[in-house]
N, C-alpha and C positions, 0 to 999 in steps of 0.2 A: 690471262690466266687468273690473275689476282682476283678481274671483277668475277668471275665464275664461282671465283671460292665465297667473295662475299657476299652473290647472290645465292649462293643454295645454306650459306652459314645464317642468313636472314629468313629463307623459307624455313631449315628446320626450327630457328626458331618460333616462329608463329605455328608450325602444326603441332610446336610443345608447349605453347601457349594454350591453342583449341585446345588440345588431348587434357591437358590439366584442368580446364575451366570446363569441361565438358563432365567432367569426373564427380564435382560442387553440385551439390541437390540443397536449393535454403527452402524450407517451410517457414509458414508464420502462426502464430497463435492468439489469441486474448487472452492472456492469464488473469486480469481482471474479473471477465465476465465470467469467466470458465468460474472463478475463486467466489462470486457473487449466487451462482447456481448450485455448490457445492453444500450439501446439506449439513457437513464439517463445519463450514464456515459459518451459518445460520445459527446451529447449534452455539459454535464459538460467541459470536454475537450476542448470544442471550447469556452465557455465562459471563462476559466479559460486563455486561451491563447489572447484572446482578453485584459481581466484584463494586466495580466503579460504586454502585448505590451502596451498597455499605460502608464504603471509604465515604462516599460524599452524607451519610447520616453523620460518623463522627468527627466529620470536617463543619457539618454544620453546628454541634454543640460548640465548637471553637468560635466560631462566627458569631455564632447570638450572645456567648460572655462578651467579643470584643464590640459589637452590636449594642449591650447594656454598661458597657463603661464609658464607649462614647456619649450615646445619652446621657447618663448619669453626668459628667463633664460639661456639656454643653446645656446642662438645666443648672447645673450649681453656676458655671462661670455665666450664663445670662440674668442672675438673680445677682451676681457676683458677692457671690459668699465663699470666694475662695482668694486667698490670700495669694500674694505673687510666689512664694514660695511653695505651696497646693499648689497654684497653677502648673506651675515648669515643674514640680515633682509628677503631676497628673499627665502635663502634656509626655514625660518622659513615657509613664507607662505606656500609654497609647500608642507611641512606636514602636517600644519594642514587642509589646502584643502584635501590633501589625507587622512588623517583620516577623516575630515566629509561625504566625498566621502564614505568610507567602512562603514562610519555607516550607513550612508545611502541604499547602499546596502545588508547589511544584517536586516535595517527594510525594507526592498522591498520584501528580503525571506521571513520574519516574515510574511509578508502583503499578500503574494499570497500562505503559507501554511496555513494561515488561511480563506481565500479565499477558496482553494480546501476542508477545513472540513465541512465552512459552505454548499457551494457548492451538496458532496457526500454524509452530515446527510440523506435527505429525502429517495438519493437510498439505503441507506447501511438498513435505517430502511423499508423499502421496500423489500429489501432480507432477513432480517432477519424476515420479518412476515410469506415470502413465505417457510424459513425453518420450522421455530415455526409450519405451518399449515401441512407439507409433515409431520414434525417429529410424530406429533400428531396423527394425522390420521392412519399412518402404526406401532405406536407403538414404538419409534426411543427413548431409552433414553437418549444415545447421537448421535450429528453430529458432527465431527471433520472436520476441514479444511485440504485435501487433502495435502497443498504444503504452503512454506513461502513466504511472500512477495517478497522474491529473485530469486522463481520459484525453488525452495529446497523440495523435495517431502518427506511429513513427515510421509505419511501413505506408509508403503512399498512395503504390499503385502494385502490385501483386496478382500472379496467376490465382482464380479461385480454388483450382486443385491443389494448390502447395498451402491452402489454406486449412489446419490440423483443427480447428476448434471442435469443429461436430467430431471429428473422431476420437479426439480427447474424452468429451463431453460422454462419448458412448462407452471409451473405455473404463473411463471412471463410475457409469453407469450412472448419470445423470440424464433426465430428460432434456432431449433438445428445445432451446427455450423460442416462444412463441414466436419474438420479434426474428430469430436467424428463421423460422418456418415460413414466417410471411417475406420478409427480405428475398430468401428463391422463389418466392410464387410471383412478386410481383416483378414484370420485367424492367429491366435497369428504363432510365427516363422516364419514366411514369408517376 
């Protein structure tokens, strides 16, 4: 009697296993490529590189004083018309010009990565409504991102139907781009 109970206690578990795994719909996507085609993003690009170029004009007048006081240093100390006390007062300045130089440099990065978030917020939530609406619609309970931001492809082997980029691509109303055109026409091993 026992083993009866814990063979059919074993079968309902496995057809509540199937019934729930059966239920799971994962799609994948390129949010990269998708995010490279997105004319958002291009736009963004060019604004962000305009930003950056202004910061790096007045990061270059920084540069060229610290640029003319090294010169200046290393023409007087090779003539040595600078007394040991010039020297170590000269060499002082020249650090701390180069340290406020690299701080300044790295709040320049700070300034243009936070530039590029503000910048990409609207496309990224723009992609992600156009996933939210594919997922929904075809039943998706998840989308996984295809590849890492290093271009590391994290989904290995995947059905090509569960594959959301061209439908993305169309929801967003971006043209589908040439290489996924040629990639279907050519057949795989070739």
């Amino acid at each position: 009697m026992r083993m009866k109970f814990l063979i059919a206690t074993l079968a309902a578990a496995v057809f509540t296993v199937q019934g729930a795994l059966a239920q799971i719909k994962i799609g994948y996507t390129n949010i990269e490529m998708i995010l490279a085609y997105m004319p958002e993003t291009q736009q963004m690009n060019k604004d962000l590189q305009i930003y950056a170029g202004k910061l790096d004009k007045a990061m270059q007048v920084e540069e060229n004083y610290f640029q003319l006081k090294m010169d200046e240093y290393t023409a007087l100390s090779k003539q040595n018309k600078l007394t040991p006390a010039e020297d170590e007062n000269r060499q002082r300045e020249l650090m701390k010009l180069d340290s406020t130089l690299r701080q300044k440099q790295a709040v320049q990065e700070q300034q243009v990565m936070a530039m590029q978030q503000e910048l990409i917020a609207p496309t990224l939530d723009k992609l992600q409504k156009a996933i939210d609406e594919i997922s929904k619609a075809e039943g998706y309970t998840y989308v996984l991102n295809q590849s890492t931001s290093t271009g590391v492809s994290t989904i290995l082997f995947g059905p090509e139907s569960d594959n959301l980029t061209e439908k993305i691509l169309t929801k967003l109303g971006v043209p589908i781009p040439k290489e996924m055109q040629d990639a279907k026409a050519t057949p795989p091993g070739q």
